[in-house]
N, C-alpha and C positions, 0 to 999 in steps of 0.2 A: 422521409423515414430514415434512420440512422441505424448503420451495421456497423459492429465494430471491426471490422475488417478495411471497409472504406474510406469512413468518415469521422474526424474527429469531433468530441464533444464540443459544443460553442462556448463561448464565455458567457457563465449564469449572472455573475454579476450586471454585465453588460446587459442583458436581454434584462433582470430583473431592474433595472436601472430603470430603461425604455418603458417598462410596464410600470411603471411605477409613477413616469412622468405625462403617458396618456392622457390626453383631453386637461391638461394646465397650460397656463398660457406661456410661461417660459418654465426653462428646462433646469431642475433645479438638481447640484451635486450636496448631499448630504454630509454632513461633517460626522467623523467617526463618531459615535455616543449620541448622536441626537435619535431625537422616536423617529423621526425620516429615514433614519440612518436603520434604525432595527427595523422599521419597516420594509424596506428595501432588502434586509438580512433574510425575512421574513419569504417574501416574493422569492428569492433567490433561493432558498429552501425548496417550496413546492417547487420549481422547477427544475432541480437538482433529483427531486423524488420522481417526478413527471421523467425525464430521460432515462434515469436509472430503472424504471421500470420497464422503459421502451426497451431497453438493451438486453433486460432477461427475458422481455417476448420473443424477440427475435436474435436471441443466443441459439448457438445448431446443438443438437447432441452431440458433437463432436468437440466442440470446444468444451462443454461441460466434463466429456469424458477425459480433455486434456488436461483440464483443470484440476482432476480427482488425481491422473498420473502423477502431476506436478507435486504436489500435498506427499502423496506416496514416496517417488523420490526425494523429496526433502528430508521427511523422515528416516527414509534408509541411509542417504546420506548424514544423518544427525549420528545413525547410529555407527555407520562407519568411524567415522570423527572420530564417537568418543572411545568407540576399540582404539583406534589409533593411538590416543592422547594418553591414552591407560598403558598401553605397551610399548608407549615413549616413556611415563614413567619408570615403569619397571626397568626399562632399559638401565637410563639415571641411576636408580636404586644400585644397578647390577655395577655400575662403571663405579659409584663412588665407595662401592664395598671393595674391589677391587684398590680402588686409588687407597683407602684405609690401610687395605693387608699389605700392601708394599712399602706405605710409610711406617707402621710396625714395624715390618722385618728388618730393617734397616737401622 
């Protein structure tokens, strides 16, 4: 069984590989683009779905609830950002009206 905490995902290609070469008498590496090849794509797929699913069984409420925080913060930091970047402009605006009235007066 696999938690995301402990253990990392396997290599799907690898394992869909192995399944794929099951009960053949030698072990055959498929050339990109052949139908071996998207068969093997194929295999690798459902097994991609298969873990991916094991991982939302046994996700905790608590990482779910981190993962809402996370989303949350991003956006308030999206919106800090763009106050900032907006009163960086204005700033700009202020200094080159400035730089303008003094190259007048002069």
């Amino acid at each position: 069984m696999l938690t995301k905490s402990t253990e990392r995902k396997p290599n799907t290609w690898t394992l869909a590989l192995k399944k794929f070469n099951e009960g053949k008498p030698s072990y055959l590496m498929p050339r990109r683009g052949t139908p071996e090849f998207f068969e093997v794509k194929k295999i690798q797929r459902e097994i991609v779905q298969r873990i991916n699913q094991e991982f939302k069984e046994h996700s905790s409420p608590a990482e779910e609830v981190k993962e809402e925080v996370k989303e949350e913060v991003k956006e308030e930091v999206k919106e800090e950002v763009k106050e900032d970047v907006k009163e960086a402009e204005r700033f700009e605006q202020v200094k080159r009206k400035r730089k303008h009235r003094r190259t007048r007066v002069k």
